[in-house]
N, C-alpha and C positions, 0 to 999 in steps of 0.2 A: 407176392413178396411178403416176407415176414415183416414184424413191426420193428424189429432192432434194425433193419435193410432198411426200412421205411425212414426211419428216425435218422437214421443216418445222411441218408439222403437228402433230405429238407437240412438235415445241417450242415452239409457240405455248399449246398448249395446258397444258404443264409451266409456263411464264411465268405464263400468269393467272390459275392457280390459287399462284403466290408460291414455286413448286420454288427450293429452295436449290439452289446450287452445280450447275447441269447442266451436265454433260460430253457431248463427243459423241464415243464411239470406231470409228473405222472398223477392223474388221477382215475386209474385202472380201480374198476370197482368201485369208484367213487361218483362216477358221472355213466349217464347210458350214453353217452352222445358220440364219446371218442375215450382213446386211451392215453394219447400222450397228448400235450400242447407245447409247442415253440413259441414263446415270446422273444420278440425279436423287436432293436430299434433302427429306425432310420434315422440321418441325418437333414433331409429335406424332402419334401412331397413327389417327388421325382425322385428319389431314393427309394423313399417307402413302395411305392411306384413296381422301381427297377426290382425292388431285392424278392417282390410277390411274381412279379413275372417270371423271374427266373426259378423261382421254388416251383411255379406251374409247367414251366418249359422242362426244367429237370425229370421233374416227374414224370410228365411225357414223354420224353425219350426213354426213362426206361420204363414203359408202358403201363404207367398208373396213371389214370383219367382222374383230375382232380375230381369228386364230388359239386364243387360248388367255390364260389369265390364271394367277396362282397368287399364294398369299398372303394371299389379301383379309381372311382370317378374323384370322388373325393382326397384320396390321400393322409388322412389324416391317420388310419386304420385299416388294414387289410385284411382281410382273414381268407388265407385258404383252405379250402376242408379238404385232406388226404385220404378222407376215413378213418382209419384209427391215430392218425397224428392230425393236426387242426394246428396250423403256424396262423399266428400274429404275428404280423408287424405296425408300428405304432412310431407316432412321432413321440418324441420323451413327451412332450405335455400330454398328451392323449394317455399313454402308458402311464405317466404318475397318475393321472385322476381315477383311470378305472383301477389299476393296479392289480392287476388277476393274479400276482406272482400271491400277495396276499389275503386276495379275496378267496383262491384256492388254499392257502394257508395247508400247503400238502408240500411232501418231498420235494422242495424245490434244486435242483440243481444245474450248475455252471456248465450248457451245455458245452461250452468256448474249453474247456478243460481237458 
């Protein structure tokens, strides 16, 4: 699947399940790790919960094996790795403290747009 399919994907899928505020940051050449990031908020810990499942389930179905998840026990913070896309989801408190839209201080844009 190419990365604009990929990108898409995660953000259809952040949409309806109701993700607050999704950002989309590209740091392509900037990071080895991945090339796009989805920050994304929840409204409660069973939100944040819900909107990571379904970014994994999505995936699944159309046959990309998440790499890797972390968080899910917790709630606070999610991260699913797509490989070249990495979605966050965060409760607002969690999201203001780390603040990655900043701390990447790179092309940030509205992915809700």
């Amino acid at each position: 699947m190419r990365i604009d399919q990929l990108v898409t994907l995660a953000q259809t899928a952040l949409e309806d399940m109701k993700a607050k505020d999704v950002v989309l940051v590209d740091v392509q050449g900037k990071s080895s790790v991945t090339d796009f990031m989805l920050v994304a908020s929840g409204t409660s810990h069973r939100h944040v919960n819900s909107i990571s499942q379904s970014v994994i389930d999505t995936a699944k179905a159309a046959g990309v094996m998440p790499l890797g998840t972390e968080g899910q026990t917790g709630g606070d913070w999610v991260l699913v790795d797509l490989g070249d896309v990495v979605v966050h989801v965060m409760m607002p408190d969690a999201r203001s403290f780390y603040d990655l839209e900043r701390l990447w201080n790179f092309d940030v844009a509205k992915a809700a747009e």
